[in-house]
Structures are given as structure tokens and as C-alpha cells.
N, C-alpha and C positions, 0 to 999 in steps of 0.2 A: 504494500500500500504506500502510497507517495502520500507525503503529507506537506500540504502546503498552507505556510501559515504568516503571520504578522503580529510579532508580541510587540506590545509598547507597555510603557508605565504609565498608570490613572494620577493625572496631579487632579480635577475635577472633585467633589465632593457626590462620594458612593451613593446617595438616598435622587439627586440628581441622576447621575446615570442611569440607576436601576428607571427610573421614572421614564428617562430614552430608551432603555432595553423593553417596557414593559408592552411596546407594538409588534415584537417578533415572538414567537412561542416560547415559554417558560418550560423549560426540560427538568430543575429543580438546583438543589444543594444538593451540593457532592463534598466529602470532607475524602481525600487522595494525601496519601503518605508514599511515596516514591523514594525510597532506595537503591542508591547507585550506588555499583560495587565495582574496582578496576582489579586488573591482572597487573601482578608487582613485574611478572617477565617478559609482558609483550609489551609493546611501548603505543600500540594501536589502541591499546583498550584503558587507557588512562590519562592526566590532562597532561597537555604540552607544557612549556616552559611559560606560556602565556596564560595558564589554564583554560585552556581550550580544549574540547571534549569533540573530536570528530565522528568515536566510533562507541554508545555505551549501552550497559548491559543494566537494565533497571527492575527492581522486583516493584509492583504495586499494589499497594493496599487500598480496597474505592470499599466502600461498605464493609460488608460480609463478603468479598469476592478479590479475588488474588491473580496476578499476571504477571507473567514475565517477555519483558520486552530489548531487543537487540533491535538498537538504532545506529545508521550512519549516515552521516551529514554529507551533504554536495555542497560544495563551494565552486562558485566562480570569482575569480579574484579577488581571495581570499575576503566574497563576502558569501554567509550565509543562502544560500538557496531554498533546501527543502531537505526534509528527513526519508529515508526511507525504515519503515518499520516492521519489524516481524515480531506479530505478536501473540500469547496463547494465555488460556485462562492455566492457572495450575490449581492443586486440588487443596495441596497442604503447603504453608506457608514457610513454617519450621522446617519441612522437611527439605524443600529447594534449598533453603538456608545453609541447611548442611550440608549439600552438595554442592555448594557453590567453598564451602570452609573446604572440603575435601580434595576440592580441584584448586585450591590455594588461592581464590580470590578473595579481596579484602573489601568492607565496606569503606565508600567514600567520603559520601554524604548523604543525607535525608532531608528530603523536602517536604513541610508538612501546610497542605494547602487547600484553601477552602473555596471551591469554586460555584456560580453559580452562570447554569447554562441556557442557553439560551438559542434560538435557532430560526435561518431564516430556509428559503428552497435549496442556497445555496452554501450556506457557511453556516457553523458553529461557531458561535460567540460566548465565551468563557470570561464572565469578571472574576478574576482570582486576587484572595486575600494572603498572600505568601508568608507564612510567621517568619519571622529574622530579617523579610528583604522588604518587603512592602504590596503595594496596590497595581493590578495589572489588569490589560485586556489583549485574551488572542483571540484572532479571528484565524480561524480555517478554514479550508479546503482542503479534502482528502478525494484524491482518484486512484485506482489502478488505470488509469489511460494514459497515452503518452501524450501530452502535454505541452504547451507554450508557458514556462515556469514564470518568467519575467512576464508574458501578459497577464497570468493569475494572480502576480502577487501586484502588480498597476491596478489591476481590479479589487485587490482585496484593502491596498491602500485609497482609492476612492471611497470606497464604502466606508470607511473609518472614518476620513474624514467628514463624508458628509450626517455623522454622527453628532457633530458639533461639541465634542470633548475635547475637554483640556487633556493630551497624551504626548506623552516624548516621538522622537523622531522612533522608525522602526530601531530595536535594541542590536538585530542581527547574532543574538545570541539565546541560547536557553536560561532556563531559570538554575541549572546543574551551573553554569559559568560563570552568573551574573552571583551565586553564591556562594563559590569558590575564591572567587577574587573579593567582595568585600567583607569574607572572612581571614581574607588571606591564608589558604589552605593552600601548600605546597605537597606535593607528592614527588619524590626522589626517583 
């Protein structure tokens, strides 16, 4: 699955937004804990020297229901593009856990995030409350087709804007990076 999307940061006041989000369908509250775990001996599977995350390995807790997801990032010079993602429900949480200790990978970080979704014919829109980093919105698009990325993500930046919110320029990063660096977490 390609995923294409446009995170920015919410400077706007939340009760405001929601009040713009509330003419697309209400999909609900989602409380999402994402753990990212890297390989100490492959150098693909953990952050660069920039903390930058091209290629990661994520367990997720959304409910009662459990995933495990291997992402990696397309860049075109050297900006962000799209994700491609493979992903599957898993049954026991604990027990991937330990297979993932067995096969010697480490946890990296934990995102613990409270999203509320929302949806139009075309896109998912997610205002996420992120503990430790702060207030965000992505808009998505997900296809298996192949694709005009740059015209998708023109489209996904009009639509943004014409939201009429106060939001940062696109961040071109995940929320895995954007909280790696301002906790200044290095990995060797």
C-alpha cells in the first residue's frame, strides 16, 4: 500500500478546528501507542546520523487490537515522498515482543497518540494530540495504484489549505523523527 500523506503542526486552537473538521465524517477517537524498534546491526533499520528513519519496523497498539508494520520511505531529493507499508494484525502483543528481543532488536521509541479521524471521499484526516511533541494534522491518501506522487501531494496541500488553519509549512518528516530529535535521542 503507498501511502501518501501531509503532516503539518496545528498552531490554531483545537475546539476551532474540530468545529472545521465537523462537515467531513467523524470516524471517532483513537488512543494509538506505536513502538518503534531498530536493528543495532543493520544500519537500514535505525536512525541516520540526522535521525532520520528511512526504513522502520513498528508494533501498534489502537484499542484492543495489535499490528505490526515495516515501513520505507521514498525520497526525492532528499525530501520526503511517500511510505510504502506492509502491514498485518498480530494476535499476541507480548509474544511478537519477544520475538523481536530474540532476533536482537531493540526498542527505540514510543509514540503515545491520540487521534481523532475524520474522513472525506478522498482523504483521511487525523487531528493528532502527540504526548511529548504536541498538536498535528495529516491528511492522507492511500493507493495500491501507481501514481503521480507530486500531483497527490499538490492536491493534498490545497485541500489543507483551503481549511483555513493556522498549520506549519509540510514537516516532510514522521512523528518517529520529529521525536527523536527534540528529545535528542542518538543511536550509535
Amino acid at each position: 500500500m503507498k501511502e501518501i500523506e501531509i503532516l503539518v503542526e496545528v498552531y490554531d486552537d483545537i475546539s476551532k478546528i474540530k468545529n472545521l473538521l465537523k462537515k467531513y465524517k467523524y470516524v471517532g477517537l483513537k488512543r494509538t501507542i506505536d513502538e518503534y524498534y531498530y536493528d543495532p546491526k543493520r544500519k537500514e533499520l535505525k536512525p541516520d546520523k540526522n535521525n532520520q528513519l528511512s526504513h522502520c519496523l513498528r508494533v501498534r497498539s489502537k484499542n484492543d487490537e495489535y499490528s505490526i508494520t515495516y515501513k520505507d520511505d521514498v525520497f526525492k531529493n532528499g525530501k520526503w515522498l511517500y511510505s510504502n507499508e506492509y502491514e498485518t494484525r498480530i494476535e499476541s502483543k507480548e509474544v511478537l515482543k519477544e520475538i523481536l528481543d530474540k532476533l536482537g532488536l531493540k526498542k527505540l521509541i514510543e509514540i503515545d497518540n491520540e487521534k481523532e479521524i475524520y474522513k472525506t471521499d478522498k482523504y483521511e484526516i487525523a487531528l493528532e494530540n502527540v504526548k511529548d511533541l504536541g498538536l498535528f494534522m495529516e491528511v492522507e491518501y492511500c493507493t495500491s495504484d501507481d501514481v503521480d506522487v507530486d500531483k497527490i501531494k499538490n492536491e493534498i496541500q490545497l485541500f489543507i489549505d483551503s481549511l483555513n488553519i493556522k498549520v506549519s509549512k509540510e514537516l516532510n518528516m514522521g512523528k518517529p523523527e520529529m521525536y527523536l530529535r527534540k528529545h535528542n535521542i542518538k543511536i550509535d
